[in-house]
C-alpha positions in Angstrom: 69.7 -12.0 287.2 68.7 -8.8 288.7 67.7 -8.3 292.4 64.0 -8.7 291.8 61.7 -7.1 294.0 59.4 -9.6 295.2 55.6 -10.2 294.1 56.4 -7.5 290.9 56.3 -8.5 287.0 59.2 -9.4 284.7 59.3 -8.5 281.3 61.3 -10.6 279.0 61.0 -8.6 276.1 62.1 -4.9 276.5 64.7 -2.8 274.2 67.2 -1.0 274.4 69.7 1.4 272.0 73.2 1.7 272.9 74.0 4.8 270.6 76.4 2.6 268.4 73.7 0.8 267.6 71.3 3.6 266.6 74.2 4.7 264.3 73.4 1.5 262.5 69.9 1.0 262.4 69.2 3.1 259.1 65.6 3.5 258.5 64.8 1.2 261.9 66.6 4.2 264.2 64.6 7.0 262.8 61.2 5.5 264.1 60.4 8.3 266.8 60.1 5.6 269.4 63.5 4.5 268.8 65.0 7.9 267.9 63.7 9.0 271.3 64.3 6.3 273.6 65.8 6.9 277.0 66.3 5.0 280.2 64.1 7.0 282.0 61.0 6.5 279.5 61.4 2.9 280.1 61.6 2.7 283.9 58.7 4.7 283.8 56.7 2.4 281.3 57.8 -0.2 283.9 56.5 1.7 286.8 53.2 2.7 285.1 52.5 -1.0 284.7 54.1 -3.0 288.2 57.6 -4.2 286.0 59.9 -4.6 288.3 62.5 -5.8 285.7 63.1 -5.8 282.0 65.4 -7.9 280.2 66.7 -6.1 277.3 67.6 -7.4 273.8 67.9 -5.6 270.3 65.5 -5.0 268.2 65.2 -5.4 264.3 67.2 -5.1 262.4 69.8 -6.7 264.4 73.7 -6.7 263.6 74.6 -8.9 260.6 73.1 -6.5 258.3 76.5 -4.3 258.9 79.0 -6.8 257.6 81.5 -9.1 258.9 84.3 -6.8 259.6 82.0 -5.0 261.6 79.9 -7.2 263.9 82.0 -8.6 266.1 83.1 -4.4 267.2 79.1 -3.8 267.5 78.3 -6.6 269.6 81.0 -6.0 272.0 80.1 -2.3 272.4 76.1 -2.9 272.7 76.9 -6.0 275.4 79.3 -3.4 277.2 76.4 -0.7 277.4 73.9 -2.8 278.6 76.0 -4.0 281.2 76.3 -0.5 282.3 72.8 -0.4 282.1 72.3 -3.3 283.9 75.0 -1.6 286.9 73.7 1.9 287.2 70.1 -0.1 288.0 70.6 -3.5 289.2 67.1 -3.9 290.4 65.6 -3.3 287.0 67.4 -5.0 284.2 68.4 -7.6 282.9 70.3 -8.7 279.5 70.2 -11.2 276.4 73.4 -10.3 275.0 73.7 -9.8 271.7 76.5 -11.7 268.9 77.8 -11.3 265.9 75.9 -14.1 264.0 76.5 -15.3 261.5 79.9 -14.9 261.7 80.4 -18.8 264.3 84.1 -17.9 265.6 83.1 -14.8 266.7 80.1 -15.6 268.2 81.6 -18.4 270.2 84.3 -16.0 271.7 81.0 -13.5 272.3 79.6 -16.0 274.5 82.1 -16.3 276.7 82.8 -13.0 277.3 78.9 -12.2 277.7 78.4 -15.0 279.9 81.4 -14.9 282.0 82.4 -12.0 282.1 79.6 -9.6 281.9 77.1 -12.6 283.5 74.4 -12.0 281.0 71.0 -13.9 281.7 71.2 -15.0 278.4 71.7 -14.8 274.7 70.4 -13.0 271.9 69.9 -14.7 268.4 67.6 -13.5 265.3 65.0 -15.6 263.4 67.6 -15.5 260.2 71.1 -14.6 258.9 70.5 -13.7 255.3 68.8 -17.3 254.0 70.1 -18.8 256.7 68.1 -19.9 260.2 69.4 -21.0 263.1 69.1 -25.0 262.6 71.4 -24.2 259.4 74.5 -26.4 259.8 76.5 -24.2 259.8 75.7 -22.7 263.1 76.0 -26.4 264.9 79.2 -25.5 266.8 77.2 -22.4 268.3 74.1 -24.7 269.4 77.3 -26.9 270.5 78.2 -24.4 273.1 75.1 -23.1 274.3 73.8 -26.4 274.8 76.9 -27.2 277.2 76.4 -24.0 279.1 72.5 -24.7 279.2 72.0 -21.6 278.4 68.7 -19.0 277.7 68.5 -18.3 274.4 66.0 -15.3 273.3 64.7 -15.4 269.6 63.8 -12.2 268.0 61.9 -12.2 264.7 62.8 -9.6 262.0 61.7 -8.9 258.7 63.4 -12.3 256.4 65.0 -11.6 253.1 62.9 -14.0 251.3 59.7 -12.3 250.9 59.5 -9.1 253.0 60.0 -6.9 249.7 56.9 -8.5 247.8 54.5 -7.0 249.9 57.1 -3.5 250.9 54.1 -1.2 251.0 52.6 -3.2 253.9 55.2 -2.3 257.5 56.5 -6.1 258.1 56.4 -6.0 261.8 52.5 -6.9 260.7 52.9 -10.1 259.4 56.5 -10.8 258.1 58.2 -11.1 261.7 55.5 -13.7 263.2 55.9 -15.5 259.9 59.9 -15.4 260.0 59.3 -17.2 263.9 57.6 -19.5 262.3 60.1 -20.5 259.8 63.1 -20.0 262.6 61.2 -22.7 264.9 60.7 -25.2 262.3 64.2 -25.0 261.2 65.4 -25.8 264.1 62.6 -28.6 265.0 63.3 -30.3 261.7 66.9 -30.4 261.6 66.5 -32.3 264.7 68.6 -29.3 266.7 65.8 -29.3 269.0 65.8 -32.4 269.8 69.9 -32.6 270.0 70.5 -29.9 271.7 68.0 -30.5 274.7 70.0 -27.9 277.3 69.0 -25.0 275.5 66.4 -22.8 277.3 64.3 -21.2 274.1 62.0 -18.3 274.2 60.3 -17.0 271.3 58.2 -13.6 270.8 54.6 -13.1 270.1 52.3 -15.6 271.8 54.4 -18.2 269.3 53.1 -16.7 265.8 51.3 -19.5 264.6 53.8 -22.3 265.5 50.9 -23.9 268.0 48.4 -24.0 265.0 51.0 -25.3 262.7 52.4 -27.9 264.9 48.8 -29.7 264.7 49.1 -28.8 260.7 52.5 -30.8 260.9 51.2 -33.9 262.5 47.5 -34.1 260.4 49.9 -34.2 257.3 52.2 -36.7 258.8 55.6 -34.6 258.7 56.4 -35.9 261.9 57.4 -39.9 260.5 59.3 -38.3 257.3 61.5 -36.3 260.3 61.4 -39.6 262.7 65.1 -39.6 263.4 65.5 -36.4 264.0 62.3 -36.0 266.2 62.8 -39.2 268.1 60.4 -37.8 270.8 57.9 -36.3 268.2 57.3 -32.7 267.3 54.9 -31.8 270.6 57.3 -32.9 273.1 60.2 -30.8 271.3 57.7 -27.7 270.7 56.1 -27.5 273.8 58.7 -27.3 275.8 59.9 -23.8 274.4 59.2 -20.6 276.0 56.9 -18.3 274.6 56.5 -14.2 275.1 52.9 -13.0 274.6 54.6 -9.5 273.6 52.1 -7.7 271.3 49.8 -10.7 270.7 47.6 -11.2 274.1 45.0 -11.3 272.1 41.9 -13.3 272.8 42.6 -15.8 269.5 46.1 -16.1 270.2 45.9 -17.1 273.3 44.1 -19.4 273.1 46.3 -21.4 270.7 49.0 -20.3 272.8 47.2 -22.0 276.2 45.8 -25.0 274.2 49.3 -26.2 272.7 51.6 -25.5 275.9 51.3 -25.6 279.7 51.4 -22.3 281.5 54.8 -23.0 282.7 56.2 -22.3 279.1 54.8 -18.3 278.8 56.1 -15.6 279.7 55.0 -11.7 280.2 56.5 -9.6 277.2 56.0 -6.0 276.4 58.3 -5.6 273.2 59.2 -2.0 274.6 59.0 1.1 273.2 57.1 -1.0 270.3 54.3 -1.9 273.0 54.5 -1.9 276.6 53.6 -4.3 279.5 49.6 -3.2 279.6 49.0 -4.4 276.7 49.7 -7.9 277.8 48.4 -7.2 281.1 45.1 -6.4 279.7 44.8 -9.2 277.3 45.9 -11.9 280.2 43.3 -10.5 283.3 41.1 -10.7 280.3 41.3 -14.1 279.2 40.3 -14.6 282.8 43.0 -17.2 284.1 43.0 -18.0 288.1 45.5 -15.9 289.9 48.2 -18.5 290.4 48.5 -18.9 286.5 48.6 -15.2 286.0 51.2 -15.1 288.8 53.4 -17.4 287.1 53.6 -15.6 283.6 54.0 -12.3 285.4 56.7 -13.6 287.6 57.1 -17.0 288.5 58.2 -18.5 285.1 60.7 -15.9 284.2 62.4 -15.9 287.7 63.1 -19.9 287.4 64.7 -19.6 284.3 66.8 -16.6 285.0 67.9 -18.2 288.3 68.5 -21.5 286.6 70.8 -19.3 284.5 72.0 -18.0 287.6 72.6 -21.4 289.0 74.0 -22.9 286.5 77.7 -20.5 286.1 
């Protein structure tokens, strides 16, 4: 956890590229605001907007897309530059490491070494591996192991497989990634992974997509009986107590979904950096017009108990 100036905001959602990673990004690392990221353009876009720390992650389109043989090599190296990062300015960053999903034994031995030895605040996952999401069985041993170490998992969306190319002419950041969040969420709510794995400190991006509308969807239609025994608690309890980003969608609408499906202890300030920055959440929050103590949480207070839990809990 980084030595967090008091009183200042914490964005969960802020990226970085280690260069080994922008040699991989094809079409993704030629986007001028990735091409010409630096560490200096995002301390400043944290200055500018009272951020006194950024946790960093990956964005799209993650690691698996470079083959097997070749993940578990890129994960080490991008967790090994964002501890420098995190070194060189120990005030300002923090880190959801990244692994090489979907490759399981690698990912377990990733873990360990991001978590114990490089103390991480946390791990990275995508929304999907190919066809597969995370409540796919085949990824139980890795929901195994961060539920024993209680850990803070970050889950980015990215552009699926499945249906991304029908509509290619449209950029899927608009659309495709809120609706990939959706289907990562509900793969892991009815599979029952949720509800088996209850250590495992989720956040998800973008004010939730539309997982509080759909959750109310879910129970109209009576989903939640077919699912009883794996939702022994029911889908609100298991969906409500996941951590949600309002990175790029502190919108009025959105919001209010957001606020009317899940207490203010479960949101979370978000800029999705260099792809937004923390004023656009800023703005859409003071706007909203929430009393001071609520703002204060999702600004601060809510990210600093989970990352000291994290802290806590090596």
């Amino acid at each position: 956890m980084p030595d967090i100036h008091h009183g200042s905001r914490i964005d969960v959602h802020h990226h970085f590229y280690a260069p080994e990673y922008l040699a991989v990004m094809g079409e993704m690392g030629k986007r001028p605001v990735v091409r010409d990221w630096t560490v200096s353009r995002s301390l400043e876009e944290m200055d500018k907007n009272g951020v006194a720390a950024g946790v960093l992650s990956l964005s799209p389109p993650g690691l698996h897309h470079v083959g097997t043989n070749e993940t578990r090599r890129l994960a080490r190296a991008v967790n090994d530059h964002a501890a420098k990062l995190r070194s060189t300015h120990p005030s300002r960053f923090g880190h959801f490491a990244s692994v090489p999903m979907p490759d399981v034994d690698g990912t377990l031995a990733e873990i360990a070494y991001a978590l114990d030895q490089l103390k991480a605040d946390g791990i990275q996952l995508m929304t999907s591996y190919g066809e597969r999401y995370p409540g796919n069985p085949d990824f139980t041993p890795v929901m195994e192991e961060l539920n024993r170490r209680k850990a803070l998992v970050f889950i980015h969306p990215l552009a699926p497989v499945c249906c991304a190319p029908s509509l290619k002419w449209i950029a899927p950041s608009l659309f495709e990634f809120t609706q990939d969040t959706n289907r990562c969420v509900f793969s892991l709510l009815f599979t029952g992974t949720l509800a088996r794995f209850p250590d495992i400190r989720f956040i998800f991006c973008h004010s939730g997509a539309a997982v509080p509308i759909l959750a109310g969807r879910a129970a109209v239609m009576g989903v939640g009986h077919q699912f009883a025994d794996k939702l022994p608690n029911g889908i609100d309890y298991e969906l409500q107590k996941l951590h949600y980003d309002v990175a790029l969608q502190a919108n009025r609408p959105a919001l209010a979904a957001l606020f009317a499906y899940v207490p203010i202890s479960q949101v979370l300030l978000g800029s999705d950096y260099p792809f937004g920055t923390s004023a656009d959440g800023v703005r859409g929050l003071n706007e909203y017009g929430l009393k001071p103590e609520d703002l204060g949480a999702i600004y601060r207070g809510n990210a600093e108990r989970l990352l000291k839990r994290t802290t806590d809990d090596r």
